[in-house]
N, C-alpha and C positions, 0 to 999 in steps of 0.2 A: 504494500500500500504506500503512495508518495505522503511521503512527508512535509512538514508547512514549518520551517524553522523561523521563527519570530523569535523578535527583542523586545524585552521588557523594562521601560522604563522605572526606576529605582521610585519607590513610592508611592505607583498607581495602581489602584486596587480594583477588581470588578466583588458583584456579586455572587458570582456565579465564576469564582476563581479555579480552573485548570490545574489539574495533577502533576506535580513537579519531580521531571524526570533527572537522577543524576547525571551526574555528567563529570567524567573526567578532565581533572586539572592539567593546563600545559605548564610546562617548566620554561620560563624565556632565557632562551643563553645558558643553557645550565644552572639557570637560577629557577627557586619558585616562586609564584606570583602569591602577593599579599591576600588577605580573606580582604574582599568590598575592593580592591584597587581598583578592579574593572566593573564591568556593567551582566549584571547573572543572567545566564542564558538560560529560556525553557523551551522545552521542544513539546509543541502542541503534534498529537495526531491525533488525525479525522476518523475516528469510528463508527461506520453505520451500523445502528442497530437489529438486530438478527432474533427472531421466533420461535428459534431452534438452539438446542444446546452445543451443538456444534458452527467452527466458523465457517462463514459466507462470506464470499469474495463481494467486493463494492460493485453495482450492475452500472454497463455501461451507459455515459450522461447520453440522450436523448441531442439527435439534432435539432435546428430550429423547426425543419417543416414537419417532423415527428411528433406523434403522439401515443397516449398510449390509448390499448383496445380497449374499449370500454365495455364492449361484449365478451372480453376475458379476464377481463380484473373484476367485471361482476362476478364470476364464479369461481373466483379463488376462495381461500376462508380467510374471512379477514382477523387481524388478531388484535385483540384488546389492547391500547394502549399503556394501559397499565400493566398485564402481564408482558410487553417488551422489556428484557433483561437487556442491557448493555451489555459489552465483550469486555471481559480484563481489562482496566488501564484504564477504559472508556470514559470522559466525561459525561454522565446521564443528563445533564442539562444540553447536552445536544439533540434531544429531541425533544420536540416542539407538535404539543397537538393543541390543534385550534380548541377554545375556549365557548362555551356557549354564554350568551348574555340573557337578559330575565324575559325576552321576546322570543327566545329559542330559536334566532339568527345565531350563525356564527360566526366568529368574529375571531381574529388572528392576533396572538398578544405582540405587545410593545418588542418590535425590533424583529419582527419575523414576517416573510418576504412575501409582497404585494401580490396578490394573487390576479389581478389582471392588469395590461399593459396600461389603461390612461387613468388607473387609481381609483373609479368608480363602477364601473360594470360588472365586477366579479368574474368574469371570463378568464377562467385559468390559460397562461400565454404557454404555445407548444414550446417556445424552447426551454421552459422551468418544470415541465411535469415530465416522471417517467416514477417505473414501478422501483421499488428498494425491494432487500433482498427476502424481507419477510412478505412479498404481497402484497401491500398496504400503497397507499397511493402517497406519492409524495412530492413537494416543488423543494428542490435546492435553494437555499440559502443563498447568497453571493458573500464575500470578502467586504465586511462590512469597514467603512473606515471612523473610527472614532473624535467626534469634537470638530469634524471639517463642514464648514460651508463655502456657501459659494462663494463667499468673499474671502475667505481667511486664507490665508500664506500655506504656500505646501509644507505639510509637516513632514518631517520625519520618518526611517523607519521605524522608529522604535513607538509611533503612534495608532501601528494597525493592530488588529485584532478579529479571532475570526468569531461571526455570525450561527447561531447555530444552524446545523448541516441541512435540514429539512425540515421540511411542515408535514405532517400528516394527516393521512385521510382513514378512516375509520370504517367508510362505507361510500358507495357509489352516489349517496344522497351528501352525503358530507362533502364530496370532490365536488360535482356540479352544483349545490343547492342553491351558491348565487344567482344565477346564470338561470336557472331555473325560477328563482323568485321572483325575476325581473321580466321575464317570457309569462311566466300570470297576469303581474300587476301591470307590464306594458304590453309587450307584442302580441299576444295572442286576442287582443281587442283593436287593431286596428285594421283587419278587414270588416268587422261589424257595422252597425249605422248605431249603432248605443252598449253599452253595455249588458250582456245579459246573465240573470241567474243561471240560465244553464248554458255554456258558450260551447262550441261543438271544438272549437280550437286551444280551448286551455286543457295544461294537461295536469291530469290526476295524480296526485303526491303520494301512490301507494309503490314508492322504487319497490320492497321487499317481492312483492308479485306480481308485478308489469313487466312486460316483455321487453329487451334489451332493443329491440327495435324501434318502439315507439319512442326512447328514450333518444337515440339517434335521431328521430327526425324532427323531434324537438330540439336537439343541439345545431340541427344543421338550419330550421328557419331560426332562431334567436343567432346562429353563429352568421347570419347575412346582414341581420340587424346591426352588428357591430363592429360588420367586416372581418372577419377571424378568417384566418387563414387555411382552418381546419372543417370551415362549409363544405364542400366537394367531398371531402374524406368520410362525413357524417352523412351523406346526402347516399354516397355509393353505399356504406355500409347496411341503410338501413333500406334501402332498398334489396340489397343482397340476404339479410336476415329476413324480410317480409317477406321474399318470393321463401325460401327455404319454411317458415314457417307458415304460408300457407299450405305449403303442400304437405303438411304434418296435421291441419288443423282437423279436429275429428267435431267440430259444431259445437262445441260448448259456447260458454259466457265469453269466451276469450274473442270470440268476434268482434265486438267493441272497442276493445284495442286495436284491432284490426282494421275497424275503420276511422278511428282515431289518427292512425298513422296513415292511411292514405286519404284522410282531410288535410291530415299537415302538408304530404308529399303535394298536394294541386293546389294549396296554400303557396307553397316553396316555388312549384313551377310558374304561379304568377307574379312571383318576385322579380323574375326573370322575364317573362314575354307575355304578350298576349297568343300568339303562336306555338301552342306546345303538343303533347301526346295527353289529351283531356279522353279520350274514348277509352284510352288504357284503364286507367284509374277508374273510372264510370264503371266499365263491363268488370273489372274484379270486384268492385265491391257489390253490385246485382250478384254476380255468381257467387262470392261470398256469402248475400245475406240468402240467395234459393237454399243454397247446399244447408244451412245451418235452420233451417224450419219454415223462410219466408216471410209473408205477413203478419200469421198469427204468432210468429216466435219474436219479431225486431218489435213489436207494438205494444209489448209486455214490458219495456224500457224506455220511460221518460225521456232516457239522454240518446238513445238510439231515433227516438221518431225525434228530434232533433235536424241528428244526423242526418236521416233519411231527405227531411226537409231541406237542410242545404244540397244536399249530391241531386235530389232531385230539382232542384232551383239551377245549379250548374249543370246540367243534361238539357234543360230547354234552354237555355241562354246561348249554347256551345247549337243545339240544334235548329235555332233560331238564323243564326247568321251561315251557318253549312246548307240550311232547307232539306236535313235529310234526318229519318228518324231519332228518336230519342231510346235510350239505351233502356232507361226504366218504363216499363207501362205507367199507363195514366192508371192503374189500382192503385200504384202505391201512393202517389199523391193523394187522392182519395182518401185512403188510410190514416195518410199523416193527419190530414185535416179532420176527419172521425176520433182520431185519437189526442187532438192536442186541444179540446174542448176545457176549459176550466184550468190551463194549465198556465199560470199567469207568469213564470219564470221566460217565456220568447214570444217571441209573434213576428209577419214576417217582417213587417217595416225595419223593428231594431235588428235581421240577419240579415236583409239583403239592400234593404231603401226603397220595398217596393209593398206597397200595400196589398192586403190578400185580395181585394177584386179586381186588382189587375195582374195580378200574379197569377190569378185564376186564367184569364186570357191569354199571360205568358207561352199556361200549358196549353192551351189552346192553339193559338197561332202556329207553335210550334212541329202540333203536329198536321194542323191544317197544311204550312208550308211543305213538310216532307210529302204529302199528299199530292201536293201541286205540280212539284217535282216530279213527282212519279207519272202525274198524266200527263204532262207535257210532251213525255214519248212514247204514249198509247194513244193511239189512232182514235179509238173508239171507248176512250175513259176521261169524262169528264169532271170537274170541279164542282159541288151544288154549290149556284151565287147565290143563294139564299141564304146559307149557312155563313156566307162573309159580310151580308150584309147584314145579318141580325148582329153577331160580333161586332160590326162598326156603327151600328147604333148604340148597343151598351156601351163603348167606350167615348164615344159621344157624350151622350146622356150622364155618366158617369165625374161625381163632383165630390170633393172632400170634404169630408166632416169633422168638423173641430170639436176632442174631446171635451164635456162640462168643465175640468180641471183647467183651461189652455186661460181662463182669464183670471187665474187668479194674484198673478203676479207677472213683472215683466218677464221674467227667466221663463216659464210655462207659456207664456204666448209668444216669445223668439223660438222655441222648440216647435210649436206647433206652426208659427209661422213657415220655418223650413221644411219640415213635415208635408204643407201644403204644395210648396216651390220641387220640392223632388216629386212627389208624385204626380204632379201638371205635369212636369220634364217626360216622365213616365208614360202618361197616356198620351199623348201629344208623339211623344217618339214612336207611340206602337202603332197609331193613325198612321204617321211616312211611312213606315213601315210595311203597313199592308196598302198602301198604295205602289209603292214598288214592288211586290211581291204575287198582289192580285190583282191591280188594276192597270200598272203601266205595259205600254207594248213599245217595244225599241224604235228609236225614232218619232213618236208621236211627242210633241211641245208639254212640256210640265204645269199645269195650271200654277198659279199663284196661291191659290190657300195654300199650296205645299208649302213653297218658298216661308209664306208669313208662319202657321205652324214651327217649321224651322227656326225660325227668327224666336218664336214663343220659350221653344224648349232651352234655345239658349241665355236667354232673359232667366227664366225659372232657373236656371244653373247656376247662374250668376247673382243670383238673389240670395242665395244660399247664406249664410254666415261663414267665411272663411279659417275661425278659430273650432270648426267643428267639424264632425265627420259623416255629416250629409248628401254635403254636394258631390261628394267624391263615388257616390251609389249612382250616380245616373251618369257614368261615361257609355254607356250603349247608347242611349237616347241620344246624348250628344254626338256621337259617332255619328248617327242615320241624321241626326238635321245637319252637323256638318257637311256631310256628301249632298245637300241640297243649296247649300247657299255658295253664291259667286261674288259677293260681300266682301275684301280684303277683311275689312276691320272685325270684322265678327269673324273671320277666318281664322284671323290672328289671335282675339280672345280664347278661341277655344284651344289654340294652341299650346298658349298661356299655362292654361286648365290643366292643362294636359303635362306640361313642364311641372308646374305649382305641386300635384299631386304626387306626383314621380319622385319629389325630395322631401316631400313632408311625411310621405308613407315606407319609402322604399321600395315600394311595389313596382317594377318596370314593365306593368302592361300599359300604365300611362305614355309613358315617354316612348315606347313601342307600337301606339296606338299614330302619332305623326308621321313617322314614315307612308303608312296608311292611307294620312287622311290626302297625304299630298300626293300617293300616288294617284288614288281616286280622283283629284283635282287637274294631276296631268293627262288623266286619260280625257276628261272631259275638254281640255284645253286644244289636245290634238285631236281628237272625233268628233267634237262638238257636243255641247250637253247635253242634249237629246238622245245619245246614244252609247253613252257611258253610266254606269251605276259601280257601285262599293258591290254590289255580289258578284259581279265580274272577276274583281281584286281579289274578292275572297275566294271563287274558284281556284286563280293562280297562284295562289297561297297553299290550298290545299292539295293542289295536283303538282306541285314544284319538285316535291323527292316523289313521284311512282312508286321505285323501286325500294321505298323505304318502309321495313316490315311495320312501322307503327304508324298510324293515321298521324297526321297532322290537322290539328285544327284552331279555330279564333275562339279566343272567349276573353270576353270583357266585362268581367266579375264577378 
């Protein structure tokens, strides 16, 4: 083991004073040297502490892009801090286990090493973490220097001293619990329109029986949040554990986790594009939840008809701008809505910004359009227009109602105000909507109610309150009145919109969403508008890799 040979200045004292090893006297000159003439040497060695009665060699220090497996340090045995014996010699004040404080946070004592890089996020940094010899999770210490600041004159050797050797971890909840605390009470509420008692994206603090996977994909969207280096690495992992453990899965309660971690994973995928593999994730958890009883088995569970309600909210949204079937049948929405009667912890405005009767229509339109699609290359299968004109009178007809509660103070009627501004956005967007999808024929001149519509849904957008997270539910809406107006300026607002969200959220289907809108605008520039629309772009979106075994598809929240 190397050695750390330091000088000790005559008189200074720590707490926590180092075992003093002898040391042979030199003779100078063939003389001997006086007792105190010189400065008394001690030889500190770095002992890491061992679980076993026998020694263990020091494991090697971890690079910076390394970390350790978190789905194998969960199943090590972790060993009591208290039963760690030192090695002979050892200073036992070199181990250092975090402290808990009277909130049951934990908290790292005076002079033991920062557990994340900018001092506030709790995010263990990969080049300070790796396992020690006993199992236990630990971040290295650094060569602490004593009495130096930034101002003061360089000291001395004889003014260093070392830091105790690591910090320990106790259990898998002890290493991440930061990082983890901070993913409840921040990140995992800001794809929501409000906070909710039951949130489909916070995760459950039960580490002892949750599966090592979900745990991973919770590290990898909080690890985007704060740019950590070791995203990618928790992203592959837990995708690799999920496919392995579904194909072990024999239906129990464990499904829930299961679809806990693939909320996260198409949570994560919209951090990154609007562009991604959304059918993937959609058809495993349908065949997940068939395999494991269905309707009557996910309906039995509060936080699973949740669930179901967002995956089924992102299957029409994804099926909506593709015009091709949706992955779940229209039972299961059915179901949710039968089963979430009295349940006052979600609804859908606070999951998605979209109130339940037009949500209703969501699922409608969506499979009306797959429908549409289909007969357009059947000779002899047509569309009922009756069935689209009763749909566009209810969403006509269809006007917001302001809860009793909205007047009772200013705060309650800015909420309901915005409330009202998103969901105008919303039905207003689904009207362009089905005018392009059911009414327009290529080439024929665009009326003007579209245009103004358009103009409407971006007003309601912009109406919005800025310090909240309302207006940022109606980028679809805004999508479809953007591909309608030839406005610079309101061009540019929504651009804006669309920047503004992309850095406030982290989300990059925003800033993902311009490319888009400007290609739709070039096509129109060089065809003429007449003869260009956004589901053009979105075909060539979708047909761009062929030969690429996962679908690619748009979704805008």
């Amino acid at each position: 083991m190397p050695k750390n040979q330091l000088h000790w200045q005559p008189g200074f004292t720590l707490s926590r004073k180092p075992a003093k090893k002898s040391i042979a006297r030199r003779n100078k000159a063939g003389g001997g040297a006086k007792e105190g003439s010189g400065p008394q040497q001690y030889e500190f060695i770095c002992e890491y502490p061992v679980a076993t009665s026998h020694a263990q060699k020091r494991p090697k220090r971890l690079a910076a892009s390394e970390e350790p497996d978190a789905s194998t340090t969960a199943e090590r045995p972790v060993t009591s801090p208290a039963a760690i014996q030192s090695s002979p010699g050892a200073d036992s004040t070199n181990n250092i286990v975090l402290a808990s404080n009277s909130s049951g946070e934990q908290e790292a004592p005076s002079g033991a090493a920062c557990l994340d890089g900018s001092g506030s996020s709790g995010y263990p940094t990969p080049e300070r973490t790796g396992p020690t010899a006993d199992s236990t999770h630990t971040v290295e210490a650094p060569l602490m220097r004593l009495g130096a600041t930034q101002d003061s004159p360089r000291l001395g050797h004889h003014d260093y001293t070392l830091a105790p050797t690591s910090v320990m971890y106790n259990s898998i909840s002890h290493r991440f619990g930061p990082i983890l605390n901070r993913y409840n009470k921040e990140f995992c509420k800001i794809p929501l329109t409000a906070d909710l008692q039951v949130n489909p994206f916070q995760y459950q603090r039960v580490l002892d029986t949750e599966p090592i996977f979900l745990l991973h994909a919770v590290m990898a969207l909080a690890g985007h949040h704060v740019e950590s280096p070791t995203t990618e690495g928790h992203h592959r992992k837990a995708l690799q554990l999920l496919r392995e453990g579904l194909n072990v899965n024999s239906g129990s309660d464990d499904i829930y986790h299961f679809l806990d971690t693939i909320i996260i994973l198409f949570s994560l995928d919209e951090t990154q594009s609007t562009l991604g593999n959304w059918s993937t994730h959609l058809t495993g958890a349908f065949s997940l939840l068939e395999a494991s009883g269905g309707i009557q088995k996910w309906t039995q569970s509060p936080r699973a008809v949740v669930q179901v309600a967002l995956l089924t909210w992102w299957d029409a949204i994804t099926s909506l701008v593709s015009r091709e079937d949706c992955v779940f049948p229209h039972s299961y929405f059915e179901a949710v809505l039968a089963n979430s009667n009295g349940q006052k912890g979600w609804d859908y405005f606070r999951l998605c910004g979209c109130p339940l009767p037009l949500v209703r229509a969501v699922m409608r339109l969506a499979r009306l359009s797959a429908e549409k699609s289909k007969s357009s290359t059947m000779q002899y299968v047509k569309l009922d227009d009756a069935v689209i004109s009763e749909l566009e009178q209810s969403l006509e007809a269809w006007q917001h109602v302001s809860p009793s509660t909205a007047d009772e103070d200013e705060s309650a009627m800015q909420e309901d105000m915005d409330s009202m501004h998103c969901s105008e956005a919303w039905r207003h967007g689904l009207l362009i909507y089905m005018y392009r999808v059911f009414r327009w024929e290529p080439g024929s001149r665009t009326p003007v109610h579209v245009a103004r519509r358009a103009r409407v849904v971006a007003d309601h957008v912009f109406a919005c309150r800025a310090d909240g997270l309302v207006a940022k539910q109606a980028l679809l809406p805004l999508f479809f009145a953007g591909c309608e107006l030839r406005d610079e300026s309101t061009r540019g607002k929504i651009l804006e919109y669309c920047s503004l969200w992309n850095v406030m959220t982290r989300y990059h289907m925003f800033e993902s969403a311009i490319p888009l809108l400007n290609e739709v605008w070039a096509d129109q520039e060089q065809r003429e508008f007449e003869n260009a629309w956004w589901g053009q772009v979105a075909d060539r979106k979708h047909e761009a890799k062929p030969q690429h075994p996962l679908r690619m598809r748009l979704c805008f929240g």
